[in-house]
N, C-alpha and C positions, 0 to 999 in steps of 0.2 A: 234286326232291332237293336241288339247290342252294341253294331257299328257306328249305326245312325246317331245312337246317343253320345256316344264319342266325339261328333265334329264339334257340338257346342263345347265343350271343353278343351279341345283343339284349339279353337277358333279362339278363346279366354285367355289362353298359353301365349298365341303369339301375338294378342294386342299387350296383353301382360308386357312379352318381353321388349316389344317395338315402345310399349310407354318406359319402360327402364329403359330402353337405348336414348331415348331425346331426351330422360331428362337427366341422363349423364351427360351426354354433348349440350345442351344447356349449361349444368354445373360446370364444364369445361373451359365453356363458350364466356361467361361469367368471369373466373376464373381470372384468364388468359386476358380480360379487360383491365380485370385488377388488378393486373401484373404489370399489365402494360403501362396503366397509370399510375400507377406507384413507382414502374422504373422512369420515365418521365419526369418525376417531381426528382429524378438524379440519383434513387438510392436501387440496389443491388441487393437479391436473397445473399445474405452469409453461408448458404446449404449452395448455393452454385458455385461458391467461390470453394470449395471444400471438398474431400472426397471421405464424406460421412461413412461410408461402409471400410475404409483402411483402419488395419488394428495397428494401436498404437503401441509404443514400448515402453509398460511398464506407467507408471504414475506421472513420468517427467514427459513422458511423450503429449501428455494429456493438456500440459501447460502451454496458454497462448491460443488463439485462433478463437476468444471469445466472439459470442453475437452482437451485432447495432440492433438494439431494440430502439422503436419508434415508442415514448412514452404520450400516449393519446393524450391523456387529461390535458399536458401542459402545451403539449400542440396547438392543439383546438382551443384553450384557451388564449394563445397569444397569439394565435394566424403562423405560427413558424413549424417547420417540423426541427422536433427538440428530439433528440437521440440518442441515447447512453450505450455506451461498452460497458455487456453486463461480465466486470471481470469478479464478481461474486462468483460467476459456473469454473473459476480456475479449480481444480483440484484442492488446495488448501482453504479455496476458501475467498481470496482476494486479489488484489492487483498488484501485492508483494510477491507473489509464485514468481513473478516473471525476472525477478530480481532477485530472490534465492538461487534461482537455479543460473543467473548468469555470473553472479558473485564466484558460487562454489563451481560451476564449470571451469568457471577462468580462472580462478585459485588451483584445482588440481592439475588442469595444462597445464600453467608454470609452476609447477613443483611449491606453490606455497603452501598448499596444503595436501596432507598423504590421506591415502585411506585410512580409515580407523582413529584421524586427526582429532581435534576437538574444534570446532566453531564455535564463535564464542559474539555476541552482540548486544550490544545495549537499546532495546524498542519497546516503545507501547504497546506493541502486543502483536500486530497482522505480519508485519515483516520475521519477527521471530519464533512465528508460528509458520510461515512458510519456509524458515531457514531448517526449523526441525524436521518437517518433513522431506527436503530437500534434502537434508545431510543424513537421515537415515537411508533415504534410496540410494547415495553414493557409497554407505556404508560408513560413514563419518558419525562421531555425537556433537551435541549440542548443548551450551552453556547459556545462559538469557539471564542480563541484568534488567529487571522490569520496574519503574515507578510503582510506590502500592498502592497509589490512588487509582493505576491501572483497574477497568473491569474485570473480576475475578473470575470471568468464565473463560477467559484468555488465557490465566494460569494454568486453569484446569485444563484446557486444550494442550496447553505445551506441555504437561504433566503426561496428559495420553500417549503423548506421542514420544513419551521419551525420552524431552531434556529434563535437563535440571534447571530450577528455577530461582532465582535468585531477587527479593523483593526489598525494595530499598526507598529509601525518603528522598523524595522530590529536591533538589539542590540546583544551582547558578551548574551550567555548562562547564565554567571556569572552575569551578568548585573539583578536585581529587577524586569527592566523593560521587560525581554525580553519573547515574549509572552507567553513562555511555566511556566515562575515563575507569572505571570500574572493570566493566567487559574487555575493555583495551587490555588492561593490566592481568586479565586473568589468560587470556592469548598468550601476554608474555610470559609469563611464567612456566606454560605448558609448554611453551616453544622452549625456553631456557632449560628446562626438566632435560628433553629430550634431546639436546644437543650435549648438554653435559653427560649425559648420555650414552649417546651414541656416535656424535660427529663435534667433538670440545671445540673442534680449530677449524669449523667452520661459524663464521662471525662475522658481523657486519662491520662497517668503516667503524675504526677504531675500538673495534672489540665488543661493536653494539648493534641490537638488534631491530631498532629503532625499524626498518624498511624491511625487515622476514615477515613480522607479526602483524603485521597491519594489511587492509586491504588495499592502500593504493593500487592503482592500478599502469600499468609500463603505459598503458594508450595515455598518462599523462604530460608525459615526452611532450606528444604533439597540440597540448593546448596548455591555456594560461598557467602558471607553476602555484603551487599553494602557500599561499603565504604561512610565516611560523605563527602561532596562536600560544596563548598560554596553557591550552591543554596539549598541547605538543611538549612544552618546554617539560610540563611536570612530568610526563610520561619520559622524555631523558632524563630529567633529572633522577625518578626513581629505579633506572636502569642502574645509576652508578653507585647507589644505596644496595642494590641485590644484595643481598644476605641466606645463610643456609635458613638459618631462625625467625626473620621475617622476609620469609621471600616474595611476600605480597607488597612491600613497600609502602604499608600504608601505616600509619601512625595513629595511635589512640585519639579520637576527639570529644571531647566533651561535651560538646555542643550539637551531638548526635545521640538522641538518643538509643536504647535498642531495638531494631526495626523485627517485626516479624508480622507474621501472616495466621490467622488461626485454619486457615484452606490448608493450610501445608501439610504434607503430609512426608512421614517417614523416607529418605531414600526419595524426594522430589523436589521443595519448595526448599532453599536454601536462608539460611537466618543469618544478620549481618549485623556488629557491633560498632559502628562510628566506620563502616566501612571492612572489617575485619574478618573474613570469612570463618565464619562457624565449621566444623566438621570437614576440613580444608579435602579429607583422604575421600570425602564424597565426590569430591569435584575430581582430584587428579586420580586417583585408582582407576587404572585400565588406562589412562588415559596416555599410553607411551609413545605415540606417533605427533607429539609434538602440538602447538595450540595456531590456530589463524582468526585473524579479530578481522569480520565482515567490515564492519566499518560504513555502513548504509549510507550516512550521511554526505560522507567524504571520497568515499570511492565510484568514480565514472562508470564501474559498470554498471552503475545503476542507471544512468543516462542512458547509458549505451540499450539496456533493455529495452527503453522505450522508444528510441530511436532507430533502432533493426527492429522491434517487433512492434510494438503498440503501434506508431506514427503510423509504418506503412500500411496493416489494417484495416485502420480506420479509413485510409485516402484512398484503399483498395473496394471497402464497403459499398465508401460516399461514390462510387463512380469521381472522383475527382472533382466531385461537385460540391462543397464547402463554404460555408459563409464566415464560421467563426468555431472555435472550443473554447472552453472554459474550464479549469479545475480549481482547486485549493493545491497549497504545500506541503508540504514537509521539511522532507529530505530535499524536494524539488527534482527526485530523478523525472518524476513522469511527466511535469508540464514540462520540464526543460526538452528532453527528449521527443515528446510530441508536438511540443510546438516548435521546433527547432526543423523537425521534417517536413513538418506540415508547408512551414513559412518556405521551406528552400522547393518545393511543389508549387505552391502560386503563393508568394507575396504578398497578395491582396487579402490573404484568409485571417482576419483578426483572432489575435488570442489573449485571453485575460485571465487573471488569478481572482478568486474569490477568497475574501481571508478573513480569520475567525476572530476574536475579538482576545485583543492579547498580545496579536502577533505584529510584528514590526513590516511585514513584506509590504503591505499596503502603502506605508511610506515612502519603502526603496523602490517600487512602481511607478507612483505616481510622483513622488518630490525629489526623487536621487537620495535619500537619505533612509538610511534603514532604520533608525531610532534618535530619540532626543535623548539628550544624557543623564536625565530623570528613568527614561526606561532601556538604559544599557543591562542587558542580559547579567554582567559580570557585576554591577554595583549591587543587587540583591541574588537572595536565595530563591525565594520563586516570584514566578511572573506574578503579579499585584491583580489581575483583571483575569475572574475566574472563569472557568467553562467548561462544558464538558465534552465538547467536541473533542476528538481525542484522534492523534494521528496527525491534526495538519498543524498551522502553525508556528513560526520560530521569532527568536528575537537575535539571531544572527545568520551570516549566507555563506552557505553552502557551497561546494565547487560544481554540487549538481546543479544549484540553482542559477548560478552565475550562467550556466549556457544557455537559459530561457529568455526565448525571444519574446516578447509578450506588449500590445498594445495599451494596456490600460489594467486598469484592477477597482474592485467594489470589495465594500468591507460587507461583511456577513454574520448576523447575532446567533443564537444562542438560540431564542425562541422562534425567528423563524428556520433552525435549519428542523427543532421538537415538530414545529408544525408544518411544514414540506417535508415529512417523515410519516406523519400520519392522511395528509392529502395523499400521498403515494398510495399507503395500504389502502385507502375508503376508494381511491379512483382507478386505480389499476392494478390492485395486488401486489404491487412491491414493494419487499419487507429489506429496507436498507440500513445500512449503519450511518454515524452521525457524517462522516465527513463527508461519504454518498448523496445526502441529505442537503449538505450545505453546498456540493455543487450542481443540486439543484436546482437552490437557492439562486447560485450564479448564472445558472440555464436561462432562466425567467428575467434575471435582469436585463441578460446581454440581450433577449428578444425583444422586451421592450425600448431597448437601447435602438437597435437596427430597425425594428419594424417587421410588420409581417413581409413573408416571403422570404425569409433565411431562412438556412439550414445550419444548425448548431447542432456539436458535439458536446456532450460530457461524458465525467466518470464516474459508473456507479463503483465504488471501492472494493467493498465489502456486502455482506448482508446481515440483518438485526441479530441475529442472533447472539453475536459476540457482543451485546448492546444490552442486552437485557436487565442486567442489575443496575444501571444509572440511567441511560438513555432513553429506556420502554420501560423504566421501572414508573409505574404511578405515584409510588410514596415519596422517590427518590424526588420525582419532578415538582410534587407539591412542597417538597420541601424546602428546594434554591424557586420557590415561585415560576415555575414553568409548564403550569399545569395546559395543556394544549385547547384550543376552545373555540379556534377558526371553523368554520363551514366551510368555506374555499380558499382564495386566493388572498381575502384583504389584507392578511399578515405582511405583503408584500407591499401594500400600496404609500404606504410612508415613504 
């Protein structure tokens, strides 16, 4: 009796199981369709390309080898698949990781910078947030002359992590004060410290340091040579001013007032007088191995990052299969460098700049001319055409930008990169930062540009979170009139 009752639940068991076998070889069977169409349409899993299970070394192992995410909404809305490198998943944080670490790798190969050095750079905020964590893994510190209009969650990041911060008033490139000739200057002096030092009679041509302190980089040899600028000149000029009692070379201004910061905090956020550094023994104490100035702007390995890493990547991703990229500027390392590989891969793959409202590149694109003499970077203190996209933009060119190959360029507002920032979160979850945002923006042009059936690149940058107090701040947006209010796409249609 007891047997017999047994086979109906036998019999339960192994329809049971034979229904879980088919509708896993189903799920499989499915699966393996959508694979197949999807590789088809030319694109490749990032998980195949990769061997996800190796551990990596330590934080810097981690940088590069971001995912091609497919961003649906903007796909399906313009017939193309539109695809971003989420360099948001770098470790740091953004698409500067890949350029801290080749800066400061290729600085302590060539002996420009020691362990225990000081890095020292002048950025809006991503680049010198990836340089401090970068220079603490080497065992280095880190110095940051930051804009104060910077978002102040940026500071507080670089604070975390360890540098020191240094917050200064917005000034003309050409200006002594403006923070990128600031940061230069404070390299030298670290460099100067430690050589008087340690090593007096070693020096550069004619007694100067001009080419220790700075990030050029030797791969400059083999391309175009950098023309002199007037923030070169004043940086030798204040070489030959060094003094024990101002060895900052910087002169009292008037016309600056006191800058500071109420975020700052004790032993972090550094306060500056017309350029003058406050509490100088904060900055150099410990600091005896000498100073190396990144130099983001000017220095090739920033190219070079995305030229050995990003470029091939993505061309690695795409199955070789490409219609166009698109990004914004800066510095210009990343489009120069991705579009630079890309182009020398297949020729035909269009690439274009999207530029923010302010900046000069759109001219030098499209007219051969970088600016009209009403907006020379050098005749004012700041850019006249406000924004708040932060990161991209210049009103002068760069030796990273000068190697980008680039088809054409679209100028890019303010309000739609606010509102291609919040279409992302409502249609796909993605919380980006502004410049992410506007090469969004550029994503959706270039489709509509081409037509459906292309495949386009972008770069997501960063992610919102370093955004919050101006970008995703609500008050902030009603305030410069940017209050967001699109349902879809129409922001785009003008």
């Amino acid at each position: 009796m007891h047997g017999r009752s047994s086979e109906p639940s036998a019999i339960i068991v192994v329809l049971a199981a034979a229904a879980a076998s088919l509708g896993l070889a189903l799920a499989s069977y499915l699966y393996r369709c959508y694979q197949d169409s999807y590789s088809s349409s030319g694109h490749t899993s990032t998980a195949s390309n990769q061997d996800q299970s190796r551990t990596q070394q330590g934080v810097l192992g981690a940088i590069g080898n971001t995912p091609l995410i497919r961003i649906c909404s903007l796909s399906q809305a313009t017939g193309c698949e539109i695809l971003a490198k989420a360099e948001f998943l770098n470790p740091g944080g953004s698409v500067k990781d890949r350029v801290a670490l080749q800066i400061i790798r290729r600085a302590l190969e060539s002996g420009k910078l020691r362990i225990g050095g000081l890095v020292t750079e002048g950025s809006a905020g991503s680049t010198a947030i990836s340089l401090a964590m970068v220079a603490a893994a080497y065992g280095c510190k880190c110095h940051v002359v930051i804009p104060d209009d910077t978002a102040i969650e940026k500071t507080q990041m670089l604070e975390a992590l360890g540098a020191t911060v240094e917050r200064v008033r917005p000034v003309s490139i050409t200006h002594k004060y403006h923070f990128v000739n600031i940061a230069r200057r404070r390299a030298m002096v670290a460099e100067e410290r430690y050589r008087e030092k340690s090593v007096p009679q070693l020096t550069g041509k004619n007694g100067k340091l001009e080419n220790w302190f700075t990030g050029t980089s030797d791969r400059e040899q083999k391309l175009p040579s950098k023309p002199s600028t007037s923030m070169e000149m004043d940086g030798l000029e204040c070489q030959g001013k060094m003094e024990e009692n101002a060895s900052l070379c910087l002169e009292d201004d008037t016309g600056l007032r006191e800058q500071f910061s109420s975020s700052c905090k004790k032993g972090g956020c550094i306060h500056t007088v017309g350029g003058r550094l406050k509490g100088e023994d904060i900055l150099y104490k410990d600091n005896g191995k000498g100073g190396y100035f990144a130099d983001q702007f000017e220095n090739l390995e920033n190219f070079y990052a995305h030229y050995q890493g990003t470029g091939p990547e993505i061309w690695s991703q795409v199955d070789g299969k490409l219609h166009a990229f698109i990004a914004a500027a800066g510095t210009g390392g990343t489009i120069a460098g991705i579009s630079r590989f890309l182009k020398e891969q297949n020729p035909d793959v269009k690439c274009y700049l999207i530029d923010p409202p302010g900046s000069g590149l759109f001219n030098r694109v499209t007219r051969g001319v970088l600016y009209t003499s009403e907006e020379a970077e050098g005749t004012r203190l700041k850019n006249p055409f406000d924004t708040i996209i932060e990161g991209i933009g210049i009103n002068r060119l760069t030796e990273n930008f000068k190697l980008a190959l680039l088809d054409g360029a679209f100028r890019g507002t303010d309000r739609e990169a606010v509102e291609m920032s919040r279409y992302l979160v409502r249609n796909d979850g993605l919380f980006v930062g502004s410049s992410s945002a506007m090469n969004c923006v550029g994503a959706v042009r270039v489709a509509r540009l081409l037509g459906p059936g292309h495949t386009i690149v972008t770069i997501l940058c960063d992610g919102g979170v370093r955004h919050l107090s101006r970008f995703y701040n609500p008050a902030y947006l009603s305030a410069v009139k940017l209050t967001p209010s699109a349902n879809g796409l129409e922001f785009l249609d003008d």
